[in-house]
N, C-alpha and C positions, 0 to 999 in steps of 0.2 A: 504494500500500500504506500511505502511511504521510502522512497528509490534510494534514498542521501542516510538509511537507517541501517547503515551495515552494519551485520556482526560478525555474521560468518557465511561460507559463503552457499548456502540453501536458507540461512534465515537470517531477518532483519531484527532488529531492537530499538524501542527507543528509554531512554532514560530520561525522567521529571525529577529536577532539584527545584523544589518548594522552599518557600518560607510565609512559616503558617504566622497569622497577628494571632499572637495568643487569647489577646481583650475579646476580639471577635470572630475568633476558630474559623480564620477565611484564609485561604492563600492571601500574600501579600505580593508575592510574586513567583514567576514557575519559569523556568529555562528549560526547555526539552532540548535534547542532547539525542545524539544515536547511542546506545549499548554500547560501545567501546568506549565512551567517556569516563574516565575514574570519577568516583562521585568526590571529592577531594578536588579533583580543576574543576568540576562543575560549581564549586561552593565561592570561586574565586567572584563569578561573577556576579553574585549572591548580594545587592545593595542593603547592607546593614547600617543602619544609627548607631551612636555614643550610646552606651548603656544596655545595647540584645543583648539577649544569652540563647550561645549556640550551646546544646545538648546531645552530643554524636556520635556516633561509633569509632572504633578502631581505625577504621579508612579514613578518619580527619587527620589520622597520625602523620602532619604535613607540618614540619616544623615553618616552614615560612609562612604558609595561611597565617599558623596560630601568629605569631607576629605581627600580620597586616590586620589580622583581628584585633591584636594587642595593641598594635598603635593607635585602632581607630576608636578603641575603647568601649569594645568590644569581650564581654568575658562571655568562656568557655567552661565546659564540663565536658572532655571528652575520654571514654573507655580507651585506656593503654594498652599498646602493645605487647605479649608477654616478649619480647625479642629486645623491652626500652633498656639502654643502656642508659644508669644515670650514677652518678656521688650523691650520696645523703646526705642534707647538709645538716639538719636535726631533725629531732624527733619533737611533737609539739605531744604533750600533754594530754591524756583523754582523761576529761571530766568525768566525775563519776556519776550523773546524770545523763551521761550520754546515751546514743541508742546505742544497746546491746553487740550490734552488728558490723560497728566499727572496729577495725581489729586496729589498723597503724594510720596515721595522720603524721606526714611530714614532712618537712619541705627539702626539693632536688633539686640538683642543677643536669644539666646532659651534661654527656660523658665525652660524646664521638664531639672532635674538633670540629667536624664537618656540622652536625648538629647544634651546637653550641654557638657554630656560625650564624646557624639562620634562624634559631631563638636562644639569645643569651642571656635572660632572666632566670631566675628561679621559679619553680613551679611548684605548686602543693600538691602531693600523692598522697591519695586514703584508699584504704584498702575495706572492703565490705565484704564478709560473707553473709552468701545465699544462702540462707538455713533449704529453700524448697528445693534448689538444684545442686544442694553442697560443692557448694564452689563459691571461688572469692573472683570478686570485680574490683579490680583496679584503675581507678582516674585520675587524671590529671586534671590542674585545672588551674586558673591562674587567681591569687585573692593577695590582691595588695596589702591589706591588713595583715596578711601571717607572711604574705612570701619577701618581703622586704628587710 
């Protein structure tokens, strides 16, 4: 249907990067993309305000996004790579009010020179276990207040 949607070569694809307005659960914007587009370049062209919060998977694991997210002031939460190289740089404190499910809160820096290249702040890692799928989610994410 749709000629410029290649994926492979008996079938097409296309791929929608959305950004929903939370206030009013509407698209706020949509880039259709063909299936071969990593959804990560598709988020580049993603027109965000001072103050979104992007919430993403693994595939956002784009050190330079986060960045231009970062500069544009732009905070993120996004699930980490198990493959992230970083240096701890501490450990913050779990309150003893806390939810149950936090195991570690800390702040990182990256590791790889190359990484470190294209986001050189610090970032805050917590780590959650899944009591339903016994397994732990690990995010990144960037909080001025603790990663400073």
């Amino acid at each position: 249907m749709f000629d410029w949607a290649k994926y492979k070569t008996a079938k097409g694809a296309v791929k929608m990067h959305t950004l929903l307005d939370y206030d009013g659960n509407l698209p706020a914007y949509i880039n259709i993309t063909n299936g071969k587009t990593a959804d990560n370049k598709g988020a580049y062209d993603i027109p965000l305000t001072p103050r979104s919060v992007i919430v993403a998977d693994a595939f956002y694991n784009d050190f330079s996004l986060l960045n231009v997210w970062d500069s544009n002031k732009v905070f993120f939460v996004i699930r980490h790579k198990e493959n992230l190289q970083f240096n701890k740089i501490k450990g913050n404190e779990l309150p003893e009010n806390r939810h149950e499910n936090i195991i570690i809160d800390e702040i990182v820096e990256l590791k790889s020179k190359s990484s470190k290249m294209k986001y050189p702040k610090r970032l805050r890692r917590v780590v959650i276990w899944d009591e339903k799928n016994k397994n732990t989610i690990e995010l990144i994410t960037l909080n001025p207040q603790v990663c400073s």
